[in-house]
ZADOTOR-314220 format. One record per residue (C-alpha): x, y, z. Coordinates in Angstrom, 2 decimals, padded with zeros to 5 digits, m for minus. Each point is the difference from the previous one (the first is absolute). Layout:
{{X; Y; Z}}
...
END
This chain:
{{m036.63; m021.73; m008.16}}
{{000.63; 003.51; 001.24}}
{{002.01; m001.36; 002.79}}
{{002.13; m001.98; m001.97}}
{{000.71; 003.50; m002.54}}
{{000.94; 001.85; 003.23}}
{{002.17; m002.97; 000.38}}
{{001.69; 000.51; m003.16}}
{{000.27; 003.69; 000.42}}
{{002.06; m000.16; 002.88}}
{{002.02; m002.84; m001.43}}
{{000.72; 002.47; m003.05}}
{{000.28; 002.65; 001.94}}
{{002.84; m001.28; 002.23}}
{{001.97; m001.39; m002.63}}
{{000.27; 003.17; m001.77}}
{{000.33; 001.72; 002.90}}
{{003.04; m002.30; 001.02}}
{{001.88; 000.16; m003.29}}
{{m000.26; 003.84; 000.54}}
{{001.40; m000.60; 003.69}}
{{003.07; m002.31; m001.35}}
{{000.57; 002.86; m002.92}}
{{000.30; 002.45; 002.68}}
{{002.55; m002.37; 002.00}}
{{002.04; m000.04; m003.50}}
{{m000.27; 003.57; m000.40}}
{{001.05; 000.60; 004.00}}
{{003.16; m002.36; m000.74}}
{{001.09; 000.66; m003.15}}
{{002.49; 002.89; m000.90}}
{{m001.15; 000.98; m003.58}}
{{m001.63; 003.49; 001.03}}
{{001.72; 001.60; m002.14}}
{{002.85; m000.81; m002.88}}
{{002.37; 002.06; m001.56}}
{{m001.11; 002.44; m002.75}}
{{001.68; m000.38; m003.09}}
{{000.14; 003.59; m001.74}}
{{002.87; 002.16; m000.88}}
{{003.44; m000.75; m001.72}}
{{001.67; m000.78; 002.96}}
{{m001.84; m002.70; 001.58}}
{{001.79; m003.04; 000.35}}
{{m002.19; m003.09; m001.23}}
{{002.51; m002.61; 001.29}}
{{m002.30; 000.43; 003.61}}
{{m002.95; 000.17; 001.67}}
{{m001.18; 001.65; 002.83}}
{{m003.42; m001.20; 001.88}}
{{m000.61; 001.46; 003.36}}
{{m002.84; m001.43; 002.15}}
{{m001.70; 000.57; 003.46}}
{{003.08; m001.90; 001.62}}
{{002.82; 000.13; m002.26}}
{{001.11; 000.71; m003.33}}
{{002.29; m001.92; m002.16}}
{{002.02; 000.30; m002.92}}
{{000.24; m002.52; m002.89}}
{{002.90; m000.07; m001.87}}
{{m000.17; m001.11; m004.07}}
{{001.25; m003.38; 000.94}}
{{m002.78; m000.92; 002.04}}
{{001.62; 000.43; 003.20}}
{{m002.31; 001.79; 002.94}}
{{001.20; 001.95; 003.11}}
{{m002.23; 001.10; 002.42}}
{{000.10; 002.43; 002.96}}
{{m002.35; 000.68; 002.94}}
{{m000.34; 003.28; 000.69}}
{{001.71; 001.41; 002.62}}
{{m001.74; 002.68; 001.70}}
{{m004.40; 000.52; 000.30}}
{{000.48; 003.71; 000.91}}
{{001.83; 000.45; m003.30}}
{{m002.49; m001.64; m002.42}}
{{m002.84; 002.04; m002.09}}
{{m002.76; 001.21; 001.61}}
{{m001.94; m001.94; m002.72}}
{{002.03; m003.47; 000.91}}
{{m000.34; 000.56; 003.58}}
{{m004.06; 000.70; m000.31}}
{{m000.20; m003.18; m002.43}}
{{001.87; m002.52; 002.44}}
{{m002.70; 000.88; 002.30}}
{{m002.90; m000.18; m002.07}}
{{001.11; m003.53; m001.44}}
{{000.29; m001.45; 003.91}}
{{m003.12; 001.20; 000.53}}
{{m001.71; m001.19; m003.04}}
{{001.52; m003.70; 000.71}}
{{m001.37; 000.52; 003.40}}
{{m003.00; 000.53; m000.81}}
{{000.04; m002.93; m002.95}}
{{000.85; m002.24; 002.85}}
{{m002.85; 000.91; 001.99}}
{{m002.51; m000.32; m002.85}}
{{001.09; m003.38; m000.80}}
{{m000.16; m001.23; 003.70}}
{{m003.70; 001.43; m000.15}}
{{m000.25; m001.68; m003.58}}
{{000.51; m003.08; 001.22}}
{{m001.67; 000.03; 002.69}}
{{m003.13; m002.83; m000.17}}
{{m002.05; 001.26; 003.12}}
{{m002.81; 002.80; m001.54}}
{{001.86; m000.34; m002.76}}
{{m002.44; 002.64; m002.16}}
{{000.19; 002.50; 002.86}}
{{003.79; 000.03; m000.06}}
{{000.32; 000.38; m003.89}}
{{m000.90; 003.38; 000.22}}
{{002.34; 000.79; 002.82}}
{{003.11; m001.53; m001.95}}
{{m001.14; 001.60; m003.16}}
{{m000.18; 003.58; 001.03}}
{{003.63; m000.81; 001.83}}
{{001.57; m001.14; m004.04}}
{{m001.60; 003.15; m001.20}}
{{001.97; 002.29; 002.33}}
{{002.91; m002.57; m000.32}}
{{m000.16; 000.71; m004.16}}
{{m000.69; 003.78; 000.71}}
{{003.27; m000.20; 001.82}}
{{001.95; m001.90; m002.54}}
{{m001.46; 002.48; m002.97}}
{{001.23; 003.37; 001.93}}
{{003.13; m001.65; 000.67}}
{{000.92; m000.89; m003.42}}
{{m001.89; 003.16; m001.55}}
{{001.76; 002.31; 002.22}}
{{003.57; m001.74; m000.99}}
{{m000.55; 000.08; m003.78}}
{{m001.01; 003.38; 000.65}}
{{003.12; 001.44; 001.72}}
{{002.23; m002.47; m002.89}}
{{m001.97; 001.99; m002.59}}
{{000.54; 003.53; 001.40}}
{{003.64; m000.45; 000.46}}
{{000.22; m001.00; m003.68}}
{{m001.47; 003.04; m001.39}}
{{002.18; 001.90; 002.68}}
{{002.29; 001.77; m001.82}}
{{002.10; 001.33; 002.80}}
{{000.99; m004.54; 000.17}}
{{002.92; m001.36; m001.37}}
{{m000.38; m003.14; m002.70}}
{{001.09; m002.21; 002.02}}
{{m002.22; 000.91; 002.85}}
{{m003.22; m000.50; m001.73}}
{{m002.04; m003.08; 000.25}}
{{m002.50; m001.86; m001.83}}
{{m002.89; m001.95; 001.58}}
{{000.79; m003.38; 000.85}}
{{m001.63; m003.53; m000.24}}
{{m001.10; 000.13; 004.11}}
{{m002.14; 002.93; m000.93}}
{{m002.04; m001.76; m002.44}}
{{m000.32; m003.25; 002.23}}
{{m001.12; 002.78; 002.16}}
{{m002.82; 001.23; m001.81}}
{{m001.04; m003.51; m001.12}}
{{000.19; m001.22; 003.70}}
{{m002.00; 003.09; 001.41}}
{{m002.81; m000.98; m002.75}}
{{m000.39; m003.81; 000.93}}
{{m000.39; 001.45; 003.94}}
{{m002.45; 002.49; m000.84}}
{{m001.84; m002.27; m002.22}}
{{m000.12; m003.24; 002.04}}
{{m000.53; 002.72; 003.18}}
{{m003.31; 000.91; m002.53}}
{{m000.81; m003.39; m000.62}}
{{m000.17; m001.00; 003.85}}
{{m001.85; 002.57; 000.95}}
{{m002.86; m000.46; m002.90}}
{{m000.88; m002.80; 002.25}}
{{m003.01; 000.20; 002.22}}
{{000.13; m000.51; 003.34}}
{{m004.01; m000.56; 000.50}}
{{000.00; m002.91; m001.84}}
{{000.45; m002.54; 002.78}}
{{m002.32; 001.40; 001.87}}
{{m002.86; 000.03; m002.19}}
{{000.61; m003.00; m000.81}}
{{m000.92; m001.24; 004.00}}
{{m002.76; 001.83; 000.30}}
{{m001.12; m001.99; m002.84}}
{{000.52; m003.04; 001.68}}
{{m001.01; 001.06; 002.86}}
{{m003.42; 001.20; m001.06}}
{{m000.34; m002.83; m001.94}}
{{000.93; m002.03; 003.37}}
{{m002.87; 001.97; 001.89}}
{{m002.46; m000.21; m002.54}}
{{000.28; m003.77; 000.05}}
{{m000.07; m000.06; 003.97}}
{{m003.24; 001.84; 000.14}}
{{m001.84; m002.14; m002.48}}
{{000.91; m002.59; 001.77}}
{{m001.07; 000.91; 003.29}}
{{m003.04; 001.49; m001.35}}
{{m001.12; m004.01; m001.44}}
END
């Protein structure tokens, strides 16, 4: 019985954790970072402007969608520049905690290992997104910035947030897991082996 709630545990555990890992994929690839702020007088409504890690891209009112890679690394945000490398990282390390998550030899001992890895892989994702909407929000109270260079937070950052919480918890989950219950249970059966040995030999 407690075997087979370990069991289901780690089964929970990894399929949270892997819905964060694919919302962090989303969240990598997608360029909705940040959209256009619409304040002022002057701020034309007939477009759109979302900017992601990769690109940004402008909608026009018709539905029609143009986007652009950008050009240059060395002239991106520091903020953009520290968040492409936290999100590789993070996906790294989700890809490493589901090889270990899958992994059916000492299968208790190794929940532990890929849970701690999605809790740093969440922590990663939530100081990514944090710091973003952070810098988004300071340059909108800036008053020294134009309208039209102001920003609102965009729909990455909350996939971000929710992503970083299915990775920490399924990280959580895995790692509430003991490892010392296989090997109680052989001792059990293996006193219980001796025991009946002895009596034996002892008739």
């Amino acid at each position: 019985m407690v075997s087979q709630m370990s069991t289901v545990r780690q089964i929970l555990g990894l399929a949270l954790a892997t819905l964060g890992f694919l919302g962090s994929i989303s969240v990598c690839a997608l360029p909705t970072w940040k959209v256009t702020a619409f304040i002022g007088a002057n701020i034309v409504t007939s477009q759109v402007i979302w900017e992601g890690l990769w690109m940004n891209c402008l909608t026009q009112s018709m539905g029609q969608m143009k986007c652009k890679v950008y050009d240059s690394l060395l002239a991106l945000p520091p903020d953009l520049q520290a968040a492409r490398a936290l999100v590789i990282i993070a996906i790294i390390a989700g890809v490493l905690g589901l090889l270990l998550g899958v992994d059916e030899r000492e299968k208790s001992k190794v929940a532990i290992a890929s849970g701690i890895i999605f809790i740093i892989a969440g922590l990663l994702v939530l100081i990514l997104v944090s710091w973003t909407a952070n810098t988004i929000i300071r340059d909108f109270y800036n008053p020294v910035m134009t309208n039209a260079q102001k920003r609102e937070l965009g729909a990455s950052l909350y996939i971000g947030w929710g992503s970083a919480g299915l990775l920490f918890l399924g990280g959580v989950i895995l790692c509430s897991s003991c490892p010392l219950r296989d090997e109680n249970t052989y001792d059990v059966k293996y006193s219980k082996a001796s025991s009946a040995h002895s009596s034996k030999a002892y008739v």
